[in-house]
C-alpha positions in Angstrom: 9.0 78.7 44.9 7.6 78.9 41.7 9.3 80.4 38.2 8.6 83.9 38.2 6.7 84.2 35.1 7.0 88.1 34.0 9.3 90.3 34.4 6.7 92.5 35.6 6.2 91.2 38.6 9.9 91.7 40.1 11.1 94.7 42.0 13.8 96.8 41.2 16.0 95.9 44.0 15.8 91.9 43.2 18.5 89.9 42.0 17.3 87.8 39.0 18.5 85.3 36.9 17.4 85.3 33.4 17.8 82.3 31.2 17.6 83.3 27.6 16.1 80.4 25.5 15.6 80.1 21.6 12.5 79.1 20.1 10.8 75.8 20.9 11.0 73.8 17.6 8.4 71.2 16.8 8.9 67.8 17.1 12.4 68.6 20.0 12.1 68.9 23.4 12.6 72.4 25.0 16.0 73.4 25.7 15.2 73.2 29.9 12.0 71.6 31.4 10.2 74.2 33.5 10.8 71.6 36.1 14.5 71.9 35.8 13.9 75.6 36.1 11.8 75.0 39.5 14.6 72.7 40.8 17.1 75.4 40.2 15.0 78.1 42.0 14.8 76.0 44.9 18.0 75.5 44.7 19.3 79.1 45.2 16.6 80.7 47.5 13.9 83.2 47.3 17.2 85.6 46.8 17.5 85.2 43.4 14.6 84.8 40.4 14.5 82.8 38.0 12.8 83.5 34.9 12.5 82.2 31.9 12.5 84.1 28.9 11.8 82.8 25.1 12.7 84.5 22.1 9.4 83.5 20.8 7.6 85.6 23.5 10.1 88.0 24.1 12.7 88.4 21.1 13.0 92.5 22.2 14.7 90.9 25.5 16.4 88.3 24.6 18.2 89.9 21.9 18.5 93.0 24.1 21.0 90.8 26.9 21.9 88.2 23.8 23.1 90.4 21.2 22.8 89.5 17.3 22.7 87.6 16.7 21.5 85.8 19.2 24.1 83.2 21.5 21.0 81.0 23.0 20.4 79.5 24.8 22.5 81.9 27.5 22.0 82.9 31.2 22.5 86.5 32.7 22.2 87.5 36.6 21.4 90.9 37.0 21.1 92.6 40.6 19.7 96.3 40.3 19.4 96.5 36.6 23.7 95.6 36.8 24.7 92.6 34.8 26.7 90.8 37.4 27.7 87.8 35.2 27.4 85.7 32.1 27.1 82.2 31.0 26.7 80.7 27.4 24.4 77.1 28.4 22.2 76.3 30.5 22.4 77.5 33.9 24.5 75.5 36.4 23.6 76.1 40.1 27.1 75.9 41.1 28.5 78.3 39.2 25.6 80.8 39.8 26.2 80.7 43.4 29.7 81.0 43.5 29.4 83.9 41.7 26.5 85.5 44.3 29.4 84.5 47.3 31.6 86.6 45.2 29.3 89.6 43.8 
């Protein structure tokens, strides 16, 4: 399953993990490969979303779940428009879906 790629494309009702990323410098690797993202989406199921959300592209977001200023790069799952849970980093499967068992 691929990253979703806009918000806009998600229902309501989805459960969706956003990972909050700061702005690609030049010359530096990004902060997660897109195919680190796709590994992680397999990883937890068609359940959950991931998507990926620069502050480049999307500063009004990111800063919106980040606060100022912003933490990144951060992760935030968020089920029904209800932010479930909170990580500073990178996303770490584990943790992610200990907290879905739980929430």
């Amino acid at each position: 399953m691929p990253v979703v790629a806009s918000p806009t494309t998600l229902s309501p009702e989805a459960t969706v993990l956003l990972v909050l990323l700061p702005p690609a410098v030049a010359g530096q690797a990004p902060a997660l490969s897109l195919g680190a993202l796709r590994a992680l989406q397999a990883r937890l199921g068609p359940n959950v979303r991931v998507l990926r959300v620069d502050e480049a592209s999307h500063p009004t977001v990111v800063h919106s779940f980040s606060g100022q200023p912003a933490a990144l790069p951060a992760c935030v799952l968020v089920r029904q428009g209800v932010e479930l849970w909170r990580q500073p980093g990178l996303p770490q499967a584990d943790a992610i879906e200990a907290r879905l068992r739980i929430g």
